[in-house]
C-alpha positions as CSV (number, residue, x, y, z in Angstrom):
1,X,0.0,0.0,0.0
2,X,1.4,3.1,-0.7
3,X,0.2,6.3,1.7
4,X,-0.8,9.0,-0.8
5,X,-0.2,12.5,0.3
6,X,-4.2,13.6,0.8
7,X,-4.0,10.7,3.7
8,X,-5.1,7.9,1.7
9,X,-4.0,4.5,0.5
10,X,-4.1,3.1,-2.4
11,X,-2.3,0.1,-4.3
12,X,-2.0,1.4,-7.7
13,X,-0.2,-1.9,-9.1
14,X,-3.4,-3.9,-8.0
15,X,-5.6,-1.1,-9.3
16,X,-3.9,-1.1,-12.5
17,X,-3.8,-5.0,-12.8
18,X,-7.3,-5.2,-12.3
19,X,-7.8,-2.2,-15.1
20,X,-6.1,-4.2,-17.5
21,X,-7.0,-7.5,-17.0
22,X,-11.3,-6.5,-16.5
23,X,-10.6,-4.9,-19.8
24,X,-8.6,-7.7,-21.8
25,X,-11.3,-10.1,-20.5
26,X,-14.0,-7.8,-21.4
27,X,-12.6,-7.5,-24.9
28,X,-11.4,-10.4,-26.2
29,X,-13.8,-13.1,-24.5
30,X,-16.7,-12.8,-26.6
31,X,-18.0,-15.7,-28.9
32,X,-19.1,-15.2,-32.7
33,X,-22.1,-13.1,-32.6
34,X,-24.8,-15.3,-33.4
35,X,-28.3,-13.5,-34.6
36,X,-27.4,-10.8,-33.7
37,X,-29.1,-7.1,-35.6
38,X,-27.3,-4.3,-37.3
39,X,-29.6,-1.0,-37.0
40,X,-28.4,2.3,-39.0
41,X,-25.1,0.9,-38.8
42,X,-22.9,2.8,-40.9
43,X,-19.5,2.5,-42.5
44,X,-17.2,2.0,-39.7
45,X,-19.4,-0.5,-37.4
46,X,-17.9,-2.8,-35.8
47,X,-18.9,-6.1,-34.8
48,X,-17.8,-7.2,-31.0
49,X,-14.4,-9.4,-31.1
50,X,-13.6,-13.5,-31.2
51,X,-11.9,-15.9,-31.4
52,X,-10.5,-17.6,-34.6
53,X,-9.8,-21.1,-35.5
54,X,-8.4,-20.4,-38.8
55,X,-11.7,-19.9,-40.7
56,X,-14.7,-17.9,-40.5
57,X,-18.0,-17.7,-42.5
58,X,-20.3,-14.1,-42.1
59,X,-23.8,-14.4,-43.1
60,X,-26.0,-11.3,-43.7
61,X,-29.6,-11.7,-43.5
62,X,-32.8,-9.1,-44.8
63,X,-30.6,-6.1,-45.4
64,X,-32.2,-2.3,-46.2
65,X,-30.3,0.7,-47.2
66,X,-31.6,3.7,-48.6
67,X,-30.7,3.8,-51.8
68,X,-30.9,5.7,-55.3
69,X,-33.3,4.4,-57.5
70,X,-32.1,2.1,-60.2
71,X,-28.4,1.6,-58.8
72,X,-27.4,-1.6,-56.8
73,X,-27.7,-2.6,-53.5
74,X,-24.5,-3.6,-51.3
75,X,-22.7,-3.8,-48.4
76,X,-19.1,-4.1,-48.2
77,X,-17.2,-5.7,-45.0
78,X,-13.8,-6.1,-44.3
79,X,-12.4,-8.7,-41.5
80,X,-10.1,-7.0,-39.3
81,X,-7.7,-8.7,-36.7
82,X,-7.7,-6.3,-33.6
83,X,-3.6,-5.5,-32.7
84,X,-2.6,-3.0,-29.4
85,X,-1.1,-0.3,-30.4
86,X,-0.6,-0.9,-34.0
87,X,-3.2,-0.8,-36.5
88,X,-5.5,-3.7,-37.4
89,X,-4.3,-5.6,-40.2
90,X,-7.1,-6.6,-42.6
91,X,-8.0,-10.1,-44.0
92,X,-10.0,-9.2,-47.8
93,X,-13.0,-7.9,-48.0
94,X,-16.0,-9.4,-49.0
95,X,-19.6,-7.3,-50.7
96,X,-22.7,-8.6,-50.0
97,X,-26.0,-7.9,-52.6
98,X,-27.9,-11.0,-52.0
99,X,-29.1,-9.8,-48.5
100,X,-31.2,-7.0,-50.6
101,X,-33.3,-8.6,-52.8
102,X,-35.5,-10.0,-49.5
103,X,-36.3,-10.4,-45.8
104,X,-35.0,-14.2,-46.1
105,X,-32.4,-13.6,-48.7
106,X,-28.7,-14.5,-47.3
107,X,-25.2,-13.2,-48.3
108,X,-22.4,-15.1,-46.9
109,X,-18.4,-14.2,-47.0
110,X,-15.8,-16.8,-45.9
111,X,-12.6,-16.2,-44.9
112,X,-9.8,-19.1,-44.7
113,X,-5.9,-19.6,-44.0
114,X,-6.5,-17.2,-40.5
115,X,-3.9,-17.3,-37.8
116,X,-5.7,-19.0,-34.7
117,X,-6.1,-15.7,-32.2
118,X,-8.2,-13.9,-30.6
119,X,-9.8,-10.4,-31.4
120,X,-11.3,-11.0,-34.8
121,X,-13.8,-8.3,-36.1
122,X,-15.8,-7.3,-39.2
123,X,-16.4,-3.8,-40.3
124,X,-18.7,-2.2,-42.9
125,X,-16.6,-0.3,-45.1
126,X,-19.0,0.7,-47.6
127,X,-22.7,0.9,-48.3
128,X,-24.1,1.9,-51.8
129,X,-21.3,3.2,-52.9
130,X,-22.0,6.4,-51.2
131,X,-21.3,8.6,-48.3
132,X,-23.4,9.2,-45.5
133,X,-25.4,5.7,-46.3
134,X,-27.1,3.2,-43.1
135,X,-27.7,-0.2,-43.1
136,X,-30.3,-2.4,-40.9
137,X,-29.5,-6.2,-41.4
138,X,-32.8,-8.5,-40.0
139,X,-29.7,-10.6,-38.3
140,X,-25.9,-11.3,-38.7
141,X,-24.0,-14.5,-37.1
142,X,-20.4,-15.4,-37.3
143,X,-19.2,-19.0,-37.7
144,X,-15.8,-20.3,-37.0
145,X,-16.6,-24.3,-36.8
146,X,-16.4,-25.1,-40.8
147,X,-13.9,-27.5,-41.7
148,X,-10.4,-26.7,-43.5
């Protein structure tokens, strides 16, 4: 304990541990979001962090942007691989116009070859092909269980 000079004590090496560790836990422990919704997401959402086992498949269901009339629909993610400090190297991106056409309708992205870690993430980096664009997606879910 160390005797701060107001009068009071404080371990900051246990207050600091428990900063850290709380927060790498609350980070990097998460499962592949499974049905989960996307509402006015925009370019730059994220999707919460996993784990990888090498592989993952992204599946986009009932998706609705605004768009201009007679252009295509699509959505554009890119699978990230969250890194301290550095900046998140990227794994190809994938654009999805299937998930338009209905409420049931399904685009799916796979990604293979991935180093087995932890803090995996997708982010929309486009919709439309234009600026200022949101996207609602009925549900989303991440699978990393597919075989080599």
């Amino acid at each position: 304990m160390k005797t701060m000079g107001n009068g009071r004590t404080a371990s900051v090496g246990a207050l600091v541990s428990l900063f850290v560790l709380g927060s790498a836990a609350a980070v990097f422990a998460v499962d592949p979001p499974t049905n989960k919704r996307i509402s006015n997401g925009r370019e730059g959402w994220e999707s919460t962090r996993w784990s990888d086992e090498q592989y993952s498949k992204l599946w986009f269901k009932g998706c609705d942007a605004p768009s201009v009339a007679g252009l295509p629909e699509s959505v554009t993610v890119r699978y990230y691989k969250d890194k301290d400090f550095f900046p998140d190297p990227g794994y190809g991106s994938r654009k999805f116009t299937k998930c338009f056409e209905s409420a049931s309708a399904i685009s799916v992205g796979e990604w293979r070859n991935l180093p087995r870690q932890d803090g995996y993430y997708v982010r929309i980096v486009d919709i439309n092909s234009t600026a200022y664009e949101t996207i609602d997606v009925a549900r989303y879910s991440v699978d990393t269980t597919a075989a080599e």
